[in-house]
PLY file of the C-alpha trace (Angstrom):
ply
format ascii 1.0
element vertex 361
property float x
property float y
property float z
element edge 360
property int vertex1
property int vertex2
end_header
-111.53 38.84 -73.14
-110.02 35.46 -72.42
-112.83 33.95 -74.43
-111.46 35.88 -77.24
-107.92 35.38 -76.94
-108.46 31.22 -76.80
-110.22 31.55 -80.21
-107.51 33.88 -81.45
-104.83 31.42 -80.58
-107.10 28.56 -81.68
-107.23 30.05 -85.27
-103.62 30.93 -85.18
-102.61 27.55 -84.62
-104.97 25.91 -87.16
-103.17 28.75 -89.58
-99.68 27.42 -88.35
-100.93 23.68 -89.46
-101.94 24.05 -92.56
-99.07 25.75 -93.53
-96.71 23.55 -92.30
-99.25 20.82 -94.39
-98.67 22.81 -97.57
-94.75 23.33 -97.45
-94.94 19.40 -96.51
-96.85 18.45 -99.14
-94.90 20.82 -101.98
-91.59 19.33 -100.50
-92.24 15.77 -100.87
-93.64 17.01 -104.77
-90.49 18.38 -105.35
-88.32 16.19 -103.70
-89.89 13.18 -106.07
-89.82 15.22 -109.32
-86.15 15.52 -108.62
-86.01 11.88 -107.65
-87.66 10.60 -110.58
-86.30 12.61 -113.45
-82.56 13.91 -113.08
-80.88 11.58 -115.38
-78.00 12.18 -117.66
-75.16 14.70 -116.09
-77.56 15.93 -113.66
-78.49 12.44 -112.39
-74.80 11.37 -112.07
-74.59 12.57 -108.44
-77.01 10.13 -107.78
-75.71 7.25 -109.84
-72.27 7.76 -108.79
-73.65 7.78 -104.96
-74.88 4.54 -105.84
-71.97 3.06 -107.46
-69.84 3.79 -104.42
-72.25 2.27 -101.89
-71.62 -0.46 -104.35
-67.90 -0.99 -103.12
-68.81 -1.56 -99.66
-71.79 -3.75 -99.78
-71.72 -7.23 -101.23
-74.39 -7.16 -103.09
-76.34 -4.44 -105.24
-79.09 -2.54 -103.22
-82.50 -4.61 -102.72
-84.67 -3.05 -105.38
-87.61 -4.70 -106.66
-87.17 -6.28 -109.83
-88.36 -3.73 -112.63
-91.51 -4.82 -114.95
-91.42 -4.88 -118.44
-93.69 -2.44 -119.97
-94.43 0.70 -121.81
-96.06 1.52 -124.87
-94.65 0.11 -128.48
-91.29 1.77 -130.00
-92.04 5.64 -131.77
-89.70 7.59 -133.99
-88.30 9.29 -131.33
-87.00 6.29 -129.41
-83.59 4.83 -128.97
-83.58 0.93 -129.48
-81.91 -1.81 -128.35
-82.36 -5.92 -129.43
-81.94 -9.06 -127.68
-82.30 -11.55 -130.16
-81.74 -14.86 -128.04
-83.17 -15.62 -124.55
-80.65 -14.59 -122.70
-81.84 -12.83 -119.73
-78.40 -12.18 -117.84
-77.07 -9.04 -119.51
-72.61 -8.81 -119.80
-71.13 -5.85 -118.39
-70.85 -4.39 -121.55
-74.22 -4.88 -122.51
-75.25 -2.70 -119.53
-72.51 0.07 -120.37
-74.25 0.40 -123.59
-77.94 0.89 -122.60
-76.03 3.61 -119.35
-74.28 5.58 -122.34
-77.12 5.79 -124.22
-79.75 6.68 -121.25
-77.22 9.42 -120.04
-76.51 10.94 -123.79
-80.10 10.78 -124.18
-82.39 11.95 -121.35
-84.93 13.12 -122.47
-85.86 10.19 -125.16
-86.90 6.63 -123.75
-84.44 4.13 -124.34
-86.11 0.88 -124.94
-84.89 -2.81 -124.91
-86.36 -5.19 -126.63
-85.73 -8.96 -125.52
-87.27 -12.22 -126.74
-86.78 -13.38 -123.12
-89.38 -11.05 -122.24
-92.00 -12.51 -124.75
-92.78 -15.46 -123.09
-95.42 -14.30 -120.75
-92.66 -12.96 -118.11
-94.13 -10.26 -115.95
-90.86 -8.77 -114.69
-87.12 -9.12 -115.12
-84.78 -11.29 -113.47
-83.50 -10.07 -110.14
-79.92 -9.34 -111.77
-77.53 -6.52 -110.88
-78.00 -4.60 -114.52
-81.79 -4.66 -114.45
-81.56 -3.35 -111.12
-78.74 -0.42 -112.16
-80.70 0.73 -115.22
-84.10 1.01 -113.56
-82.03 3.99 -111.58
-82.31 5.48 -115.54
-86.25 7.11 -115.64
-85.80 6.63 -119.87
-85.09 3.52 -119.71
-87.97 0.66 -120.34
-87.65 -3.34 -121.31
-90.57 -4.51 -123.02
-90.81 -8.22 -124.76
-89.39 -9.17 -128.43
-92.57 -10.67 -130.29
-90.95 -11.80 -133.46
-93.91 -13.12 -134.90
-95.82 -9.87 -134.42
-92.86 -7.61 -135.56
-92.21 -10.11 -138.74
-95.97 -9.71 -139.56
-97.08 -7.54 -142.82
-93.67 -7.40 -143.96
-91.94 -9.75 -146.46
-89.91 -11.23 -143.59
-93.34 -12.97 -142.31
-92.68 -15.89 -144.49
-88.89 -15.85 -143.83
-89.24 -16.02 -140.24
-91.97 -19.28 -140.08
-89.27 -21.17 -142.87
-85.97 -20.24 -140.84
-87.82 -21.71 -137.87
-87.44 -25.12 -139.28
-84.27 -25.13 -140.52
-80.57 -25.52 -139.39
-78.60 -22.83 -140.12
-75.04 -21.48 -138.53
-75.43 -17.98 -138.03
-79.03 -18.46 -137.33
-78.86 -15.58 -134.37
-76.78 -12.88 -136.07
-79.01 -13.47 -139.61
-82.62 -12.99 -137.22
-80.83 -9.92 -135.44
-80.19 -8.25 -139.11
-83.68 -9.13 -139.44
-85.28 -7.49 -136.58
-83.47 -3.92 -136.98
-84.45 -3.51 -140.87
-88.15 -4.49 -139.73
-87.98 -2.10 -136.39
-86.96 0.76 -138.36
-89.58 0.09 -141.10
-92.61 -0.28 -139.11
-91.31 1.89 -136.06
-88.49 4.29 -137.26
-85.99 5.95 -134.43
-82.24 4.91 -133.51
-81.11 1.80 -133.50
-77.60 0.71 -131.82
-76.12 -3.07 -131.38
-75.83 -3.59 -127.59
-71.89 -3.79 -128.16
-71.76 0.16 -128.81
-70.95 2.77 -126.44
-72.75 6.29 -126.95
-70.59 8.91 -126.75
-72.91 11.66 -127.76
-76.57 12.63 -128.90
-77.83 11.13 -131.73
-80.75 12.81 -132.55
-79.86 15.00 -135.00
-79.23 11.76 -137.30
-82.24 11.18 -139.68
-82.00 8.66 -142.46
-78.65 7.32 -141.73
-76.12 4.30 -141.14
-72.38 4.54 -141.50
-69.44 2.99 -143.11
-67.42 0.39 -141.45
-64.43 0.31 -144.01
-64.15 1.50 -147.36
-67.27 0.57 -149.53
-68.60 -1.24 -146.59
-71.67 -0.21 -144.97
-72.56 -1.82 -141.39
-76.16 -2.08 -139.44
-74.97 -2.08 -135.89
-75.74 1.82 -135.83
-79.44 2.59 -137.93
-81.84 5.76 -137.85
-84.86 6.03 -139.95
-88.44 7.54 -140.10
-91.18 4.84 -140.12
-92.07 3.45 -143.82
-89.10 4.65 -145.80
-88.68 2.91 -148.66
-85.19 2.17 -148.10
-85.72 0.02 -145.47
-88.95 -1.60 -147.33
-85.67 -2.11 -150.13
-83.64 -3.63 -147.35
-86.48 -6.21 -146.93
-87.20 -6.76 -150.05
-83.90 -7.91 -150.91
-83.33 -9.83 -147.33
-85.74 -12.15 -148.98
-85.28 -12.09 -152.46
-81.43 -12.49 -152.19
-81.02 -15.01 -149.10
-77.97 -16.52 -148.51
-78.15 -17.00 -144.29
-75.31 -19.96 -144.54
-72.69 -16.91 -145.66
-71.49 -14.66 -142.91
-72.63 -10.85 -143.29
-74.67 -11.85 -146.25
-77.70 -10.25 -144.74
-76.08 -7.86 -142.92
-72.91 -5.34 -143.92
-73.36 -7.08 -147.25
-77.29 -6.80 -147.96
-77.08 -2.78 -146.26
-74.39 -2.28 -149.20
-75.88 -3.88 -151.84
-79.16 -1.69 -151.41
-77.63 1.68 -151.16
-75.35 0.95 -154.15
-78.68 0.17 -156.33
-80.48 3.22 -154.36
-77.56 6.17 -155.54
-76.83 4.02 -158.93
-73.27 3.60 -158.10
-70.58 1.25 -158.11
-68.17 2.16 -154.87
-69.30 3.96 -151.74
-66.77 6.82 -150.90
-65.82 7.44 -147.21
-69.19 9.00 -146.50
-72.35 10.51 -149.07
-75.77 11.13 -149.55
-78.53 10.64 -152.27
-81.64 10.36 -152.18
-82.30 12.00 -148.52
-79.81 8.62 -147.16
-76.51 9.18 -145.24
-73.90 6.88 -145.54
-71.46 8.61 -142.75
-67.91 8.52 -142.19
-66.20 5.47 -140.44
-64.96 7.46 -137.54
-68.72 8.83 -136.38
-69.96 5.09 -135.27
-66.70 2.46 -136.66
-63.41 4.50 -135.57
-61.78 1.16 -134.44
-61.93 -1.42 -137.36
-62.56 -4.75 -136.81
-59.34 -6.23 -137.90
-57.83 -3.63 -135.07
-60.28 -4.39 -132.56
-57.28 -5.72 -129.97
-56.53 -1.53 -129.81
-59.52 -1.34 -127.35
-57.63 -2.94 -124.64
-54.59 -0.68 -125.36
-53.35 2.29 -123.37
-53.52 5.27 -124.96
-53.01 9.11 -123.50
-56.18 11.19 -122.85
-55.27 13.70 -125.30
-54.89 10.72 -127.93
-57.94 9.58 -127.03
-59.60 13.11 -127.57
-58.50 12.87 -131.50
-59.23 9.76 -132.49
-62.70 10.42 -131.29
-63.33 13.79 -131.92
-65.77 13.75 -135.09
-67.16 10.02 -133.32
-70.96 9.77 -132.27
-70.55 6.27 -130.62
-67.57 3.73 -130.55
-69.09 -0.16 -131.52
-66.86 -2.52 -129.85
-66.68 -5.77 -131.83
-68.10 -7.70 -128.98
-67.91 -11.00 -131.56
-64.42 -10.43 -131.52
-63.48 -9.00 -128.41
-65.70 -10.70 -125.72
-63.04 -13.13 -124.40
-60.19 -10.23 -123.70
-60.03 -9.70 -120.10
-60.36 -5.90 -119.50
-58.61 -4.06 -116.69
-61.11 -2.12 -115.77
-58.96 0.86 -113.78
-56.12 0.43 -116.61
-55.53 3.57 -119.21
-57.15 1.16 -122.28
-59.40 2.75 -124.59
-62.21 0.70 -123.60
-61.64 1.38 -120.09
-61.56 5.27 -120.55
-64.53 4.68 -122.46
-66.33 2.66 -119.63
-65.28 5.67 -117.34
-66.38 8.33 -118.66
-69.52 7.31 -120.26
-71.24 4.81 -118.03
-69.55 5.55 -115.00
-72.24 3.51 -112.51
-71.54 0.43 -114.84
-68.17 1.04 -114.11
-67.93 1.29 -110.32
-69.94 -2.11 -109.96
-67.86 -3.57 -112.74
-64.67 -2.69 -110.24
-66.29 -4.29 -107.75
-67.00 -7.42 -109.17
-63.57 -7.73 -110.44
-62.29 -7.06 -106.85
-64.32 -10.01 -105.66
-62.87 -12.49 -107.94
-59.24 -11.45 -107.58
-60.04 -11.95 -104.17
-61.49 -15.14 -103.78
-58.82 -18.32 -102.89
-58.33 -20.63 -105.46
-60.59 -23.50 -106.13
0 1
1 2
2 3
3 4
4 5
5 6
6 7
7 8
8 9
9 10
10 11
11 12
12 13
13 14
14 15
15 16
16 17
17 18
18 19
19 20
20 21
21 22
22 23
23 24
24 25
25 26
26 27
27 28
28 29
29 30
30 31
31 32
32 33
33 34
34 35
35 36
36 37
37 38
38 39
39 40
40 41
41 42
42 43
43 44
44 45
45 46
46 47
47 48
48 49
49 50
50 51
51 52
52 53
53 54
54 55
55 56
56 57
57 58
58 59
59 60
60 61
61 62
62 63
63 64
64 65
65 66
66 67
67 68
68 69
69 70
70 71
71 72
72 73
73 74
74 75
75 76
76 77
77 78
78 79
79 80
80 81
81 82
82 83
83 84
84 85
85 86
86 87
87 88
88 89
89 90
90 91
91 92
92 93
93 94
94 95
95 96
96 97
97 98
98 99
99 100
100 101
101 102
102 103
103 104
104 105
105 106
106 107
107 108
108 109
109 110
110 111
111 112
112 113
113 114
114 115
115 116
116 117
117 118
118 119
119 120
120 121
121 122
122 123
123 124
124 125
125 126
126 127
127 128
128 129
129 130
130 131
131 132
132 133
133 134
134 135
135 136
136 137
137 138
138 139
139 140
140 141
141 142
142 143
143 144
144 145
145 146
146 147
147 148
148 149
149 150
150 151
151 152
152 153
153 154
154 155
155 156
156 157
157 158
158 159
159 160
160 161
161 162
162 163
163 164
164 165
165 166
166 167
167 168
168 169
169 170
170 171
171 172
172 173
173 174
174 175
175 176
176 177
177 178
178 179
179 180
180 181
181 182
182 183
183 184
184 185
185 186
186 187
187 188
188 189
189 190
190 191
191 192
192 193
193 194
194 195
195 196
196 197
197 198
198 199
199 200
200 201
201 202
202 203
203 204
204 205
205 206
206 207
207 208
208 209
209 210
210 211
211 212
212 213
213 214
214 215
215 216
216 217
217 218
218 219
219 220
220 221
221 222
222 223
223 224
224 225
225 226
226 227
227 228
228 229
229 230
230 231
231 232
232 233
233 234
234 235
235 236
236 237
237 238
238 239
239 240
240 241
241 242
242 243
243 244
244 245
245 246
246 247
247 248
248 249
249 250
250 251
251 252
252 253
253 254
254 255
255 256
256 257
257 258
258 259
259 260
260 261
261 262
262 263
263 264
264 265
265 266
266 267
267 268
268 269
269 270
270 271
271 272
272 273
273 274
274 275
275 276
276 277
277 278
278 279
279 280
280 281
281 282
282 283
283 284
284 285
285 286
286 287
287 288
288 289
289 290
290 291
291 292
292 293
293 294
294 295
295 296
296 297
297 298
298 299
299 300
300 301
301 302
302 303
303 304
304 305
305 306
306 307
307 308
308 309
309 310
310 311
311 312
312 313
313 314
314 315
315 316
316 317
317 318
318 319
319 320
320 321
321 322
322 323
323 324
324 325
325 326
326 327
327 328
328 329
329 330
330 331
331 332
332 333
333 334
334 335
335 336
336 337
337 338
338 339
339 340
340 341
341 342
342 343
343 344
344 345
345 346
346 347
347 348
348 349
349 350
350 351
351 352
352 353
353 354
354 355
355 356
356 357
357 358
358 359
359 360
C-alpha cells in the first residue's frame, strides 16, 4: 500500500510540473506578443512609462543601438528620406517618424538615410534611434542613390549633378528621390518636417495643394509604375533648372498635373485622370508665408477647427527651424507635439530642462 501511494504522489507531482511548465511557457508567449506589438494608442502606456522614467534619469535607457534592416519599400509602406548624411536626427524629425508609427500601426514605417549606405551596420547610439526602436513598425534601412536612380531617367541626372556645383543641390536630390520612390516602390511618402495627425491609407494617387494653383511634394501616395510619376521624371530631366528654387519641386509637381488634366489653373482641390490634387487644409493648413503661427497660442477648441478636415500638419522646417519652441506652452506646434508624439515630447521637456539649467559658460 505504501508502495502505491509513493508512485501515486510521484505521478501527481510530475502532473503538478508540467503544468506549471506549460502556464510558464504560454505566459512568457504572451507576455512578449504584448511586448513586441502594442504600438499606436495601445502602446502609449508603455511609451509614456518610458518618457517619464525619462525625467528622472540623465540619460535615455541603455538600449542597444538598433540595426538597419528589413526588406526594400512595398506599396503599403509609409516613407521617410534623409537625403544628406546626417545621422543625428532634430527633435522634430523624431516627432514625425512617432506620429506616423502611432497613426499607423499596423504598416511599417521605413526611413531611408544615405548615412546608412555606407556599409554602417547599425545606427548611432543617439536618443531618437533609441526612442523609435520602442515603435515595432518602425525600420531604418540605407539610401542607395545610385541603385534607386538606376532604370529611370534620373540615372544620368544623378552621375552629372555629382560633378557639379549647384545651390540647392540637397533640396533638388530630395525632389528627386520621392518621384523615383513612388515610381519604382509606390506607398506614402511624407517630408520628415510633417506631423501625422491621422491615417493615411485611404489616400491612393494623391498630393495636395499648398496655395492656390500650387501643388507641393512634401506629402505623396502612389501605386508603383504610374505614369504620372514616370511624367514627373520625365520632365525632372527634360526641363532642369536645379539653380532656381522649387523648380523641381512645387513647380515641376504643377507643371505635370496641369499638362495631365489639360488645364490652365488648379482649383482648391480636383481629380482627373484617377490623380487627387487635395485641399490645402488636409496636408498645408498653415501656409508658408504664416509659418510664425506655429509657435502661437491658440485655444484647444481653435485648434480643433482649423484642423478638422487636416490629415497631417507640414511644418516649414526651412523656415521655422531656428524659432525656439516652448515646449509646455499652448503654441500650435506644441499641442501638436503633445498630442501626437507624446514620448518625443516628454524627452524633448527634458532636454530643455537641462539646458535652462545648466550655469552659464
Amino acid at each position: 500500500m505504501s508502495g502505491c501511494l509513493l508512485k501515486l504522489n510521484v505521478v501527481l507531482l510530475s502532473h503538478r510540473l508540467g503544468a506549471l511548465f506549460i502556464l510558464t511557457v504560454l505566459f512568457v508567449f504572451f507576455a512578449s506578443v504584448m511586448f513586441y506589438w502594442r504600438t499606436g494608442e495601445d502602446a502609449e502606456g508603455q511609451l509614456h512609462s518610458f518618457s517619464a522614467q525619462s525625467r528622472h534619469e540623465h540619460v535615455l535607457p541603455c538600449l542597444p543601438p538598433p540595426a538597419a534592416c528589413g526588406s526594400p519599400p512595398s506599396p503599403g509602406d509609409v516613407l521617410f528620406v534623409e537625403t544628406s548624411e546626417r545621422m543625428n536626427p532634430s527633435d522634430l524629425f523624431v516627432c514625425s517618424v512617432e506620429s506616423a508609427a502611432r497613426t499607423h500601426p499596423g504598416t511599417r514605417v521605413v526611413v531611408l538615410m544615405k548615412g546608412l549606405a555606407n556599409g554602417n551596420a547599425s545606427l548611432p547610439n543617439h536618443w531618437g534611434f533609441s526612442l523609435l526602436s520602442y515603435f515595432p513598425n518602425v525600420e531604418f534601412q540605407p539610401l542607395n542613390l545610385r541603385e534607386l536612380f538606376s532604370g529611370t531617367p534620373l540615372a544620368k541626372w544623378y552621375l552629372q549633378a555629382q560633378q557639379r556645383q549647384e545651390p540647392y543641390f540637397l533640396p533638388v536630390l530630395s525632389d528627386a528621390c520621392r518621384i523615383a520612390i513612388m515610381w519604382k516602390f509606390g506607398g506614402i511618402y511624407l517630408d520628415t518636417d510633417f506631423i501625422v495627425l491621422k491615417n493615411l491609407k485611404n489616400l491612393t494617387n494623391a498630393l495636395g495643394m499648398q496655395s492656390q494653383d500650387v501643388l507641393n511634394g512634401a506629402f505623396l501616395s502612389f501605386k508603383p509604375k504610374h505614369k504620372f510619376m514616370e511624367l514627373c521624371m520625365k520632365d525632372f530631366v527634360d526641363n532642369y533648372k536645379g539653380w532656381i528654387w522649387a523648380h523641381q519641386g512645387p513647380h515641376l509637381l504643377t507643371r505635370v498635373f496641369k499638362k495631365w488634366c489639360s488645364i490652365s489653373n488648379i482649383p482648391n482641390a480636383m481629380s482627373c485622370k484617377g490623380v487627387s490634387a487635395l485641399p490645402q487644409e488636409a496636408f498645408y493648413p498653415i501656409c508658408w508665408e504664416d509659418w510664425h503661427k506655429l509657435f502661437e497660442a491658440i485655444s484647444s477648441s481653435e485648434l480643433h477647427r482649423l484642423l478638422n478636415n487636416t490629415y497631417a500638419v507640414h511644418v516649414w522646417n526651412k523656415l521655422s527651424h531656428g524659432t525656439r519652441l516652448e515646449i509646455t506652452s499652448q503654441a500650435l506646434l506644441a499641442q501638436l507635439y503633445s498630442q501626437f508624439c507624446p514620448a518625443t515630447t516628454s524627452v524633448k521637456m527634458k532636454n530643455d530642462s537641462d539646458k535652462s539649467s545648466r550655469p552659464a559658460a
